[in-house]
N, CA, C and O of each residue as an XYZ file, in Angstrom:
256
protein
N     136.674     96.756     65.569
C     136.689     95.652     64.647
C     135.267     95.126     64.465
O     134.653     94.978     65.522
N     134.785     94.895     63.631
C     133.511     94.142     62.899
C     133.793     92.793     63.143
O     134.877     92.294     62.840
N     132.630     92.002     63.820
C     132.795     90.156     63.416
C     131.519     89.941     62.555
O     130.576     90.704     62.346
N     131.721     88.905     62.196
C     131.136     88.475     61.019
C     129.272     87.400     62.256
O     129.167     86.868     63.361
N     128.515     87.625     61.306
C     127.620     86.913     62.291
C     127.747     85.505     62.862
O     128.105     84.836     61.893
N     127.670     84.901     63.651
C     127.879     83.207     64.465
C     129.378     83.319     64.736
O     130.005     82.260     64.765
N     130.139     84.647     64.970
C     131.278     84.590     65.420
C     131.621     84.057     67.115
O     130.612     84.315     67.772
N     132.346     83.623     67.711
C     132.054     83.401     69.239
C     133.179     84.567     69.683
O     134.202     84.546     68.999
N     133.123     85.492     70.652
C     133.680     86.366     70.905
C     133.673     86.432     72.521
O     132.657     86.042     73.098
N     134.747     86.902     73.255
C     135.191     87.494     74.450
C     134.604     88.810     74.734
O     135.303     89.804     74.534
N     133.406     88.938     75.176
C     132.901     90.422     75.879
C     133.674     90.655     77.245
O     133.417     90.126     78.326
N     134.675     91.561     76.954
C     135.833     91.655     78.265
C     134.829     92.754     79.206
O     135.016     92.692     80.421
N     133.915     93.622     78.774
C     133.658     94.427     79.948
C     132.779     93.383     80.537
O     133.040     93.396     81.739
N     131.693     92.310     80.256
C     130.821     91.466     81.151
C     131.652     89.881     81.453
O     130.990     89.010     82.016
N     133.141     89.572     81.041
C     133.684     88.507     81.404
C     132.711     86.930     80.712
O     132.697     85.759     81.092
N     131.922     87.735     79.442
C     131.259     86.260     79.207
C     131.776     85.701     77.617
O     132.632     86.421     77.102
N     131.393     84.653     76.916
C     131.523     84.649     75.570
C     130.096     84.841     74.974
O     129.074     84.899     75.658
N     130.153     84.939     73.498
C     128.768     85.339     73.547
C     128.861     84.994     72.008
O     129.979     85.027     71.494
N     127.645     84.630     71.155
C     128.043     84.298     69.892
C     127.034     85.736     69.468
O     126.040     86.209     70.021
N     127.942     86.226     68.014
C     127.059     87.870     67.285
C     126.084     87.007     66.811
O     126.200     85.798     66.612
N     125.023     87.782     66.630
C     123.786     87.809     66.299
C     123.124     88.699     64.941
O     122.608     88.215     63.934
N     123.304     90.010     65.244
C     123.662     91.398     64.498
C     124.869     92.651     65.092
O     125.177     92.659     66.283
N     125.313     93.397     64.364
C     125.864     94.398     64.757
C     125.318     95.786     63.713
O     125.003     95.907     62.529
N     125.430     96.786     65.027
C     124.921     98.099     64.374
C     125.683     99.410     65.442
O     126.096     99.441     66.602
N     125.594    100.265     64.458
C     125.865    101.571     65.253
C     127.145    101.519     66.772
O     127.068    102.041     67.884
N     127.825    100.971     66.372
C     129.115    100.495     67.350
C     128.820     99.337     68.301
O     129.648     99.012     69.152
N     127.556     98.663     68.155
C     127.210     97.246     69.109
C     127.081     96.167     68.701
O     126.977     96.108     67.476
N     127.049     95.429     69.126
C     127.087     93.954     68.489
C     126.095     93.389     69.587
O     126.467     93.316     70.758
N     125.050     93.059     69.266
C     123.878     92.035     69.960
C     124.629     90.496     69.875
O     125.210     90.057     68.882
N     124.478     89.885     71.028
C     125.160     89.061     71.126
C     124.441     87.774     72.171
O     124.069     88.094     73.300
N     124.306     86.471     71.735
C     123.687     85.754     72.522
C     124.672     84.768     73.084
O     125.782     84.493     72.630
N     124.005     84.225     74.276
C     125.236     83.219     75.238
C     125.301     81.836     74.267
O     124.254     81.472     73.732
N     126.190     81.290     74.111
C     126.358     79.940     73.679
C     125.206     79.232     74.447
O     124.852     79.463     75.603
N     124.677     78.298     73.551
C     123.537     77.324     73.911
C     122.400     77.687     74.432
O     121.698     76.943     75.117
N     122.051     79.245     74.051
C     120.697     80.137     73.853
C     120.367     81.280     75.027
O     121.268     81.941     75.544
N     119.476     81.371     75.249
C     119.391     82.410     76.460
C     119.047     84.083     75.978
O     118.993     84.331     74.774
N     118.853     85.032     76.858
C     119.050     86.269     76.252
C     120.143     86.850     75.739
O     121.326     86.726     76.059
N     119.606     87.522     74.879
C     121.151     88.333     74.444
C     121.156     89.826     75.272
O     120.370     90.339     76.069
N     122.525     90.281     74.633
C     122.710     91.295     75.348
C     123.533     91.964     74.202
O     124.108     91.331     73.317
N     123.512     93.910     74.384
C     124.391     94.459     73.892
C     125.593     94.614     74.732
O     125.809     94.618     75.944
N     126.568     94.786     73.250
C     128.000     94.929     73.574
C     128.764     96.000     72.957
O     128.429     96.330     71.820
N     129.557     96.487     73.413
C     130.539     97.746     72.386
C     131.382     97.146     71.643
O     132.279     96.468     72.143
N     131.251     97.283     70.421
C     132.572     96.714     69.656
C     133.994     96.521     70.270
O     134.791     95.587     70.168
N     134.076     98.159     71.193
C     136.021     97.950     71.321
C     135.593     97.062     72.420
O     136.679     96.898     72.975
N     134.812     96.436     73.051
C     134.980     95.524     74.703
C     135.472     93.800     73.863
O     135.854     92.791     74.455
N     135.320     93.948     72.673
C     134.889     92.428     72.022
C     136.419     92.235     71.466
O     137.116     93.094     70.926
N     136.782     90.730     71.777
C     137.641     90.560     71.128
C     137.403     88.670     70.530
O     136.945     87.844     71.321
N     137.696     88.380     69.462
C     137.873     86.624     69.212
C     137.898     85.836     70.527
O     138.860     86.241     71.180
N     137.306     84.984     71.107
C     137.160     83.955     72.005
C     138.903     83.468     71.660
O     139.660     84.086     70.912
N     139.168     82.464     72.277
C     140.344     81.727     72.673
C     139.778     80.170     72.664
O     138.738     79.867     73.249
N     140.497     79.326     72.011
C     139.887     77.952     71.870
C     139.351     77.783     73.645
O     138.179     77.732     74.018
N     140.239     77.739     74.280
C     139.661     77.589     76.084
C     138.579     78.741     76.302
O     137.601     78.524     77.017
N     138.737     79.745     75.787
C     137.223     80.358     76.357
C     135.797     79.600     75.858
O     134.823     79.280     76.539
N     136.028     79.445     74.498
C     134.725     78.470     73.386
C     134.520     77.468     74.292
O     133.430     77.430     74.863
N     135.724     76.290     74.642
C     135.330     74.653     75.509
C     134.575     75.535     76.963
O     133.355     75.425     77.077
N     135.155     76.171     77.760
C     134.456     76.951     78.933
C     133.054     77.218     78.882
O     132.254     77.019     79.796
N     132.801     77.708     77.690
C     131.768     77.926     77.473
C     130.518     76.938     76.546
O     129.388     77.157     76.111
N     131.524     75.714     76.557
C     130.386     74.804     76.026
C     130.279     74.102     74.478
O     129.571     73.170     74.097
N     131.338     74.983     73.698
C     132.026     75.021     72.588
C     132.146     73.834     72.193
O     131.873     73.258     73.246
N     132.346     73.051     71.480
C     133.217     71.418     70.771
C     134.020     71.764     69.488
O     133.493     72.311     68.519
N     135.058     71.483     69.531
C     135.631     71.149     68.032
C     135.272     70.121     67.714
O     134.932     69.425     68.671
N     135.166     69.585     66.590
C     135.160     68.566     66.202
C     136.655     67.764     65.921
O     137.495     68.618     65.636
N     137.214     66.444     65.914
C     138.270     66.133     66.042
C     139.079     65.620     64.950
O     138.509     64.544     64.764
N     140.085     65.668     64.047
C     139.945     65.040     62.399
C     141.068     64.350     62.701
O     141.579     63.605     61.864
């Protein structure tokens, strides 16, 4: 699956979330919420974050 860039995503093989950056050639470069290095990822390891993975990781909704 392709995400779209500033997606927040579940990297299941490193257990982290990670927001895309770019994707190419089956990887998705991916940086930690609230900056840091990035890291590559394999597309099939990536799946959509979970509202509780995003807050875990630092995430806010906003509230309406």
């Amino acid at each position: 699956m392709t995400y779209r860039v500033g997606a927040y995503v579940s990297d299941e093989a490193r257990a982290k979330v990670g927001v895309v950056m770019d994707e190419r050639w089956g990887e998705a470069q991916l940086r930690p919420v609230g900056g840091g290095t990035e890291w590559s990822a394999q597309r099939r390891a990536l799946r959509l974050a979970t509202r509780d993975e995003k807050a875990a990781a630092g995430v806010y909704a906003k509230s309406t």
